[in-house]
C-alpha positions in Angstrom: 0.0 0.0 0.0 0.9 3.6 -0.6 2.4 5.1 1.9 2.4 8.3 0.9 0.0 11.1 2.4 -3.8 10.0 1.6 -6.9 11.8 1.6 -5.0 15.0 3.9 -7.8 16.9 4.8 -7.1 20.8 6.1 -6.1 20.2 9.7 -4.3 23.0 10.3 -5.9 26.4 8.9 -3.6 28.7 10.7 -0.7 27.0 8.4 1.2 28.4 5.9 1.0 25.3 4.2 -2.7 24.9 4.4 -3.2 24.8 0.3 -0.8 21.9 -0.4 -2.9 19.1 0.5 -3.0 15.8 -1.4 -5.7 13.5 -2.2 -5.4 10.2 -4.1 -8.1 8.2 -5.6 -10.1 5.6 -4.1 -10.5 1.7 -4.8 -13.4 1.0 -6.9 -13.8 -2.0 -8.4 -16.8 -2.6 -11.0 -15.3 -5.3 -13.3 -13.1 -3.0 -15.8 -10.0 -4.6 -16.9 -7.5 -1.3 -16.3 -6.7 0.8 -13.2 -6.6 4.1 -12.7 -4.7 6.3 -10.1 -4.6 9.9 -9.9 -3.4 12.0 -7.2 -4.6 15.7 -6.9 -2.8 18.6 -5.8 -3.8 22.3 -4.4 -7.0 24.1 -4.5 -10.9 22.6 -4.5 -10.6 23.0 -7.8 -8.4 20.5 -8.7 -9.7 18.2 -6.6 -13.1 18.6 -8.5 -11.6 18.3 -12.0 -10.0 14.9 -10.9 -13.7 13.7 -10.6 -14.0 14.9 -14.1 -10.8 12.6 -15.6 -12.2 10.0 -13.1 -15.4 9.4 -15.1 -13.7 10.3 -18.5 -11.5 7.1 -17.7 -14.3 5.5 -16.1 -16.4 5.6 -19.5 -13.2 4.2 -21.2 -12.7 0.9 -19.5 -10.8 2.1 -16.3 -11.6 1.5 -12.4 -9.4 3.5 -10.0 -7.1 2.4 -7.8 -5.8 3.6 -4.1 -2.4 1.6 -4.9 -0.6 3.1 -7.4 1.5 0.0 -8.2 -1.3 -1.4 -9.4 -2.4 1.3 -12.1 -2.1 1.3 -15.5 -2.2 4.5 -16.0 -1.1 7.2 -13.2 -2.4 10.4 -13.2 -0.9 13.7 -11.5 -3.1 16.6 -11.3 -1.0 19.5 -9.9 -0.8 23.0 -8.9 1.5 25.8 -9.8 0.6 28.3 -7.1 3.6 27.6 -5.0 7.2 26.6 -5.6 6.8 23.7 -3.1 3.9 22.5 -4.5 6.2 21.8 -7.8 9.1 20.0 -6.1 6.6 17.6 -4.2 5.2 16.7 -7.7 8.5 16.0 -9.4 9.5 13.8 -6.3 6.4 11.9 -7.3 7.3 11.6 -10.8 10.5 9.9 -10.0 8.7 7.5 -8.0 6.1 6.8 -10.6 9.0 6.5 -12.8 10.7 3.9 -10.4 7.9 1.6 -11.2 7.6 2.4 -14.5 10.8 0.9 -15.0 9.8 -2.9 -13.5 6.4 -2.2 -15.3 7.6 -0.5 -19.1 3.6 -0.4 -19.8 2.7 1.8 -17.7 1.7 4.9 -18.4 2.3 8.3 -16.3 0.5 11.3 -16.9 0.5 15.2 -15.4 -2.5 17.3 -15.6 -3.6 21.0 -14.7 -1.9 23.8 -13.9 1.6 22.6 -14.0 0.8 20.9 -17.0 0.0 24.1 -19.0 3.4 25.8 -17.4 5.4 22.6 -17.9 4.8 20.6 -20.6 7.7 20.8 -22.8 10.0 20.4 -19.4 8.4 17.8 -18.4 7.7 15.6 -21.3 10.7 16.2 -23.4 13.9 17.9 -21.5 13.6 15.6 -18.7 11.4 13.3 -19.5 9.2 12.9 -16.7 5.7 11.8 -18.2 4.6 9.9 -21.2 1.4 12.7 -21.4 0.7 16.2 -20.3 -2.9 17.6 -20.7 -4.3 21.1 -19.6 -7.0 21.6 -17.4 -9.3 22.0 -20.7 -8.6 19.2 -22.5 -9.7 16.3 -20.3 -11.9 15.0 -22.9 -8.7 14.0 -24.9 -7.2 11.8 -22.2 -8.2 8.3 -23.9 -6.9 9.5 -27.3 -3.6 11.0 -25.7 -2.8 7.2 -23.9 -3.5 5.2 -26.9 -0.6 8.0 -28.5 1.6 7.5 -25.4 1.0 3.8 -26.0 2.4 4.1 -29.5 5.3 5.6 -28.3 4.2 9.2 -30.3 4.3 13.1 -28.1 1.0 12.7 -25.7 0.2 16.8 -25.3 -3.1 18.8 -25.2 -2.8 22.4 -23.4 -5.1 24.0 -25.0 -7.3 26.6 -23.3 -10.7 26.7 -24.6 -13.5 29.8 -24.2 -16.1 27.2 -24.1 -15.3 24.3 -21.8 -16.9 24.1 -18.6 -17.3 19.9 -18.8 -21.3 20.9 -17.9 -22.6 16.9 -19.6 -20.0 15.2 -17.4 -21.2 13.3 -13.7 -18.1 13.3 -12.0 -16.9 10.4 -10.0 -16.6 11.3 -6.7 -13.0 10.3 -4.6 -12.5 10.1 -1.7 -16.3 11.4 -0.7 -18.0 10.9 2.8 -21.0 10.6 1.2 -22.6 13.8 2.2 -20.2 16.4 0.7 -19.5 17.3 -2.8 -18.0 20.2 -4.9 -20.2 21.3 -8.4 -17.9 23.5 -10.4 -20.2 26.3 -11.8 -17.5 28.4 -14.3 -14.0 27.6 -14.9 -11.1 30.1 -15.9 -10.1 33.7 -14.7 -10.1 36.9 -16.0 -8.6 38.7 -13.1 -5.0 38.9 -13.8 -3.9 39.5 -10.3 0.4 40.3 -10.8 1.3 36.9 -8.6 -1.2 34.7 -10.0 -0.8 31.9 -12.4 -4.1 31.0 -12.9 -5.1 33.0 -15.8 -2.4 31.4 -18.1 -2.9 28.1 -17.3 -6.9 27.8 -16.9 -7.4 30.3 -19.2 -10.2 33.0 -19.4 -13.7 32.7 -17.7 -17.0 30.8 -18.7 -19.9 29.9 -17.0 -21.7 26.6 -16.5 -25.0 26.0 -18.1 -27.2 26.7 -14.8 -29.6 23.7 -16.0 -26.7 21.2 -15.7 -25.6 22.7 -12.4 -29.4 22.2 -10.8 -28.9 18.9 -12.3 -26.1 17.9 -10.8 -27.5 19.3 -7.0 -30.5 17.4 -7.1 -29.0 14.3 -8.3 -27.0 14.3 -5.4 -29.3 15.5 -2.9 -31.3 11.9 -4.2 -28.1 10.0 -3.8 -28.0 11.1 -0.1 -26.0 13.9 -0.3 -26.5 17.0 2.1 -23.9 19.4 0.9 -22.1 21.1 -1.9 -19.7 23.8 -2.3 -20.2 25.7 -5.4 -16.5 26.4 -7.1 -15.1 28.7 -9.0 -11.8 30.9 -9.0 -14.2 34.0 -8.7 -17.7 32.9 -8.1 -19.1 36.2 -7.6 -18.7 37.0 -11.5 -20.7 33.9 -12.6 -22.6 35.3 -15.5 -24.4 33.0 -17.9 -27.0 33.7 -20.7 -27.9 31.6 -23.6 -26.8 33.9 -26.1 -23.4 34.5 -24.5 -22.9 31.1 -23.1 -24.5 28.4 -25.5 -25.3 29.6 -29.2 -26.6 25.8 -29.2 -28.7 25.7 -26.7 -30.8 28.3 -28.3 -31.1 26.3 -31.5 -32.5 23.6 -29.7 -34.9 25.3 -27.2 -37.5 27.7 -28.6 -37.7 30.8 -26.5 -40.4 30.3 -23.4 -41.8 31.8 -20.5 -39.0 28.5 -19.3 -36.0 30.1 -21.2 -33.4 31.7 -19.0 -32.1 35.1 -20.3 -29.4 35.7 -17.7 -28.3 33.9 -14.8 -26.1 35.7 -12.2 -24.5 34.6 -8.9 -27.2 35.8 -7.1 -29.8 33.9 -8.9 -27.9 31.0 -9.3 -27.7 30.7 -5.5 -31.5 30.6 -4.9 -32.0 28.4 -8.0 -29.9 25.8 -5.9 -30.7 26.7 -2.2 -34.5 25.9 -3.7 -33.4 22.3 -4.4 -34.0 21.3 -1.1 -33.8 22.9 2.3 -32.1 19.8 3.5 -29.5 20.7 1.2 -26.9 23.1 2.4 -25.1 25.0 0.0 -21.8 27.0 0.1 -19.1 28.5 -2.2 -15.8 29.4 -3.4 -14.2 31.6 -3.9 -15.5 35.2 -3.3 -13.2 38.2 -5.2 -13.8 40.8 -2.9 -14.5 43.6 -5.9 -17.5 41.6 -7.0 -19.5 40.6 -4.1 -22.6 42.2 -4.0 -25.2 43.2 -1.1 -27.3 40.8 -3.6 -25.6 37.8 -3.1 -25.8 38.9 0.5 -29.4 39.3 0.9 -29.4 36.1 -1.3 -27.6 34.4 1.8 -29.8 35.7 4.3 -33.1 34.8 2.9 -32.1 31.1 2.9 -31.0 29.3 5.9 -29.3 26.3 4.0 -27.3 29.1 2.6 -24.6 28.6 4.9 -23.1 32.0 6.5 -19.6 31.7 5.4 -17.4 33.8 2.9 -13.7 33.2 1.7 -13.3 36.5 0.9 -9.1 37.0 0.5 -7.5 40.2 1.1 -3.9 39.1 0.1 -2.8 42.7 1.7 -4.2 45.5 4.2 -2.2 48.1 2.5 -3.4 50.1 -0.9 -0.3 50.8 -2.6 0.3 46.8 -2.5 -3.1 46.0 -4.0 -2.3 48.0 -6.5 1.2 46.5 -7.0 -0.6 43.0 -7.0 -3.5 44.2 -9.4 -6.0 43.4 -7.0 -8.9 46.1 -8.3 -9.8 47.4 -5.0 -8.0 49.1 -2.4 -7.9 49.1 1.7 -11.2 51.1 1.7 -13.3 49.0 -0.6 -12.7 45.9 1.3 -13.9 47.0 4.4 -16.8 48.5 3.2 -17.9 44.7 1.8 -16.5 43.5 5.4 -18.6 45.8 7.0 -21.7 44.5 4.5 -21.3 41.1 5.6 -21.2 42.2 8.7 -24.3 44.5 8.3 -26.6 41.8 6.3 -25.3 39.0 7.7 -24.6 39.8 11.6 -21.1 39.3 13.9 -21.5 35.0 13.6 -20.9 34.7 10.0 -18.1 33.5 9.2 -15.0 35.3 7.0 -11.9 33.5 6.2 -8.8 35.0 3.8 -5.8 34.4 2.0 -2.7 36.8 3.1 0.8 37.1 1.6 4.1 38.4 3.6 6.5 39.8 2.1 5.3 41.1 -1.0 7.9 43.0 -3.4 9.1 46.5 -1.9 6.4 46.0 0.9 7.6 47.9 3.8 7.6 47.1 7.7 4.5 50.0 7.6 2.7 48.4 4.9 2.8 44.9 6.7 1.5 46.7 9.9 -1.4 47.7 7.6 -2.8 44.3 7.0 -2.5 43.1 10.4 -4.6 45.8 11.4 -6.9 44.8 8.9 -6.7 41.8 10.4 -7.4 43.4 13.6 -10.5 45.1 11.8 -11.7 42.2 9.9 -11.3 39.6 12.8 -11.5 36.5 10.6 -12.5 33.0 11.8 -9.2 31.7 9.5 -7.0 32.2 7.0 -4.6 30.8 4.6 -1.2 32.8 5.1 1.7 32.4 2.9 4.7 34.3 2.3 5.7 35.3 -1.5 7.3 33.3 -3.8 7.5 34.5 -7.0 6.4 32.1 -9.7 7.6 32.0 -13.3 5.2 34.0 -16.0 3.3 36.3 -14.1 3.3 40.0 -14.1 4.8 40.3 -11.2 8.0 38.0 -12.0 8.0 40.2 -15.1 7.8 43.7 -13.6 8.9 43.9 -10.3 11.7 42.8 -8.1 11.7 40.1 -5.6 13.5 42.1 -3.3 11.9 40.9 0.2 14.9 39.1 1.8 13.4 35.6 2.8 14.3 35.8 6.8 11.9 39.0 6.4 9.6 37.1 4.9 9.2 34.6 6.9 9.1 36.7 10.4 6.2 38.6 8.9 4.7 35.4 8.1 5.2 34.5 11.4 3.2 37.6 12.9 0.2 37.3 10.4 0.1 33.5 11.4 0.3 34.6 15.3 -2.1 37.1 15.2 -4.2 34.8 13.1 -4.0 32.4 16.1 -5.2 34.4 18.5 -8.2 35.5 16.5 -9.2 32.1 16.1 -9.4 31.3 19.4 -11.2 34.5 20.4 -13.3 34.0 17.7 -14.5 30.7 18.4 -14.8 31.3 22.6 -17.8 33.6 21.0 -19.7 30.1 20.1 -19.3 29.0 23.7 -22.9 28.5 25.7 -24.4 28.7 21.9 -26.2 25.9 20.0 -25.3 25.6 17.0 -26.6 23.3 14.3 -24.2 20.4 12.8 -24.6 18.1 9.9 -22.2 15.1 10.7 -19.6 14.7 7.9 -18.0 11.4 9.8 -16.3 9.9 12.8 -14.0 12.4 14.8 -10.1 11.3 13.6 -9.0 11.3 17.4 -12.1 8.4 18.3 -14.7 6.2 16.9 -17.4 7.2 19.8 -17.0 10.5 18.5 -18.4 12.6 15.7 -17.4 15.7 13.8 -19.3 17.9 11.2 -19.4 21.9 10.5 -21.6 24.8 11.6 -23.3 27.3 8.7 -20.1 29.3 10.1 -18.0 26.3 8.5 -16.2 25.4 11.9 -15.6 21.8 12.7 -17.6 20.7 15.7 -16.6 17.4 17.7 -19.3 15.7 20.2 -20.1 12.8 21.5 -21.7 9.8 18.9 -24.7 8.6 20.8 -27.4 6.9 18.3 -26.5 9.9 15.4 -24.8 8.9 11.9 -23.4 10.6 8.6 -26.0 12.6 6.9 -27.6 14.1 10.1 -28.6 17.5 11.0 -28.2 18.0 14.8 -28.1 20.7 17.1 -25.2 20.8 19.8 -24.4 23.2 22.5 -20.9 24.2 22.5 -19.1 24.0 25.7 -15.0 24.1 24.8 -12.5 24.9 21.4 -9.3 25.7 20.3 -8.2 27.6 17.7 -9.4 25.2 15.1 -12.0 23.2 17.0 -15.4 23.1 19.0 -16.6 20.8 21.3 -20.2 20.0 22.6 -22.9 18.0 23.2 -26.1 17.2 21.2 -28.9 18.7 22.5 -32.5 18.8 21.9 -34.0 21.1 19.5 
């Protein structure tokens, strides 16, 4: 068995390494002749689009595997967002390659991001991977192995306008059963200067909202009980027939049933309205583009949960601008102090923060933990910079942050962080709070864990409760990362 890092689930949200979690597939036999194993890399995203390859390879004779020396094929689907992220993959890759090499057939793949960045690196100079495939050209995976097979070049990184794999059911890895990610829009068009995601996932397009509603109720019928709408800026979901799908006009007459436009907003209450039973949260919020809409949106529906990522990256101005953020000090905490106006003190706000910035100064780092101080977030994902190859700011500014500087300032964004956690979450004590159980608690089997609308993990005690259930428990302890309580009557 693999004994590398399985299923890593986000213990730790006051780490600096809090995005580079891994999750591999699961075993699932149903009588196909080849296996399958794909490991997945970095954001929600990723992880969702590995459910995607999962039942492209599912439809083409493959099972998948938890063990990859037993694959046929091995799949990496990685992330470019940090340096480290890249070294752990290529450690992989010699791995994979150590088995290739008692097992000649086998066939080793790397998809997304890094993919797109890589590909002649990686399947050419060193030699790495018998394919490489972009996060929009999934449907080509089948055709690209039988290549790979032949012994011809296995690449496809080509970013399309239109894909947004709406007429794919994913397979879903690694699933409790009551979770699950729907990706609504894929691609970005906010070229923030530190940000690879624009050149390798291309430019944004939204999903076809019928397909999403599709896809919610058929797994609110499976037993599910929660998804988490994704996107890299969810708050600019736009679709429209005419904009979106030329071919779905010529195939449905206009009606008082056609859709003109469909924004976030709308969107949201089209799936809240799939069931209350279903809860329903997203990722991620831009913080130019949420609107009091979508807020109002969250407030009229309670199994619209009452949590926002909504990431900052800086408290200071002249650093936005550096980083081509779109909005400045000011803006953000006037939608801070909207959330906090619509949506009241408990819900909860989360953020991404980078130290260290280029030519950010000791004042300007001072400025976002007092934003910090303002804000009070429940958590955060803090990272200090590291400049990655092709974006702007690798092209037009200096990484001139000496990385002992960096990584002190890290260490007082990750402090403070910390200690706002834990003052955050004493507010929940003497509260009830409603749960939906995700699973057993990882530290014992008579114990259960599951999140608040706030999207805090709450641990009590099992009694006669299972996955799937909605109960209500008083909280009586935490830590930074944690509450504890007991189930108690509604």
């Amino acid at each position: 068995m693999d004994n590398f890092i399985q299923d890593l689930d986000i213990l730790d949200r006051n780490s600096q390494e809090a995005m580079e979690t891994v999750r591999t597939s699961k075993e699932e036999n149903t009588g196909k002749t080849k296996k399958l194993y794909i490991e997945s890399y970095g954001c929600q995203m990723n992880f969702a689009d590995s459910e995607i390859v999962s039942s492209i390879m599912k439809d083409n004779g493959y099972d998948t595997t938890s063990e990859y020396e037993q694959a046929d094929v091995i799949f990496l689907n990685t992330c470019s967002i940090r340096e480290k992220a890249e070294q752990t993959v290529r450690k992989r890759l010699s791995d994979f390659n150590n088995v290739k090499k008692r097992k000649p057939e086998l066939t080793i793949g790397v998809l997304g991001c890094m993919a797109e960045r890589l590909k002649e690196k990686l399947l050419e100079e060193e030699k790495l991977v018998d394919v490489v495939v972009g996060p929009d050209a999934y449907r080509d995976l089948p055709k690209l192995i039988e290549s790979a097979e032949e012994g011809l070049k296995a690449v496809n990184t080509f970013l399309s306008r239109e894909e947004t794999y709406a007429d794919i059911s994913p397979v879903r890895l690694n699933s409790n059963g009551i979770t699950a990610f729907i990706s609504i829009m894929r691609g970005c068009d906010n070229m923030c200067s530190f940000c690879v995601v624009p050149f390798t996932r291309g430019r944004e397009r939204s999903r076809d909202p019928h397909s999403i509603l599709k896809e919610a109720q058929d797994l609110f019928d499976q037993g599910y009980r929660e998804v988490t709408l994704l996107g890299q800026n969810v708050d600019s979901y736009k679709w429209s027939p005419e904009e979106n799908n030329k071919a779905w006009l010529e195939k449905k007459e206009k009606s008082a049933e056609a859709i003109e436009v469909v924004n976030f907003a709308n969107l949201l209450e089209m799936v809240a309205l799939v069931s209350p039973l279903l809860r329903i949260r997203f990722s991620t919020s831009h913080p130019k583009d949420i609107t009091d809409e979508v807020l109002y949106t969250m407030k009229k529906y309670d199994n619209i949960c009452k949590y926002i990522h909504l990431p900052a990256q800086s408290g200071n101005s002249r650093v936005l601008d550096l980083m081509n953020r779109t909005y400045d000090r000011e803006w953000y905490i006037n939608r801070v102090d909207a959330i906090r106006r619509i949506l009241g003190e408990e819900c909860g706000i989360s953020s991404d923060m980078i130290a260290g910035f280029c030519s950010e100064t000791e004042e300007e780092h001072q400025d976002t933990l007092t934003l910090m101080d303002y804000v009070q977030y429940d958590f955060s994902y803090m990272f200090f910079y590291s400049e990655r190859p092709g974006t702007l700011a690798a092209k037009k500014f200096e990484d001139d942050i000496p990385l002992d500087v960096k990584k002190r300032r890290l260490q007082e964004i990750i402090n403070k962080q910390q200690a706002m956690s834990l003052s955050r979450n004493k507010l929940d004590l003497g509260k009830v709070h409603q749960v939906l159980v995700e699973g057993t608690s990882k530290r014992s089997e008579e114990q259960l864990q599951g999140r608040n609308t706030a999207n805090k993990v709450v641990i009590f005690d099992r009694g006669s409760h299972k996955k799937g259930d909605y109960v209500n428990v008083l909280v009586h302890d935490c830590t930074t990362a944690t509450l504890f309580g007991e189930v108690v009557e509604s």
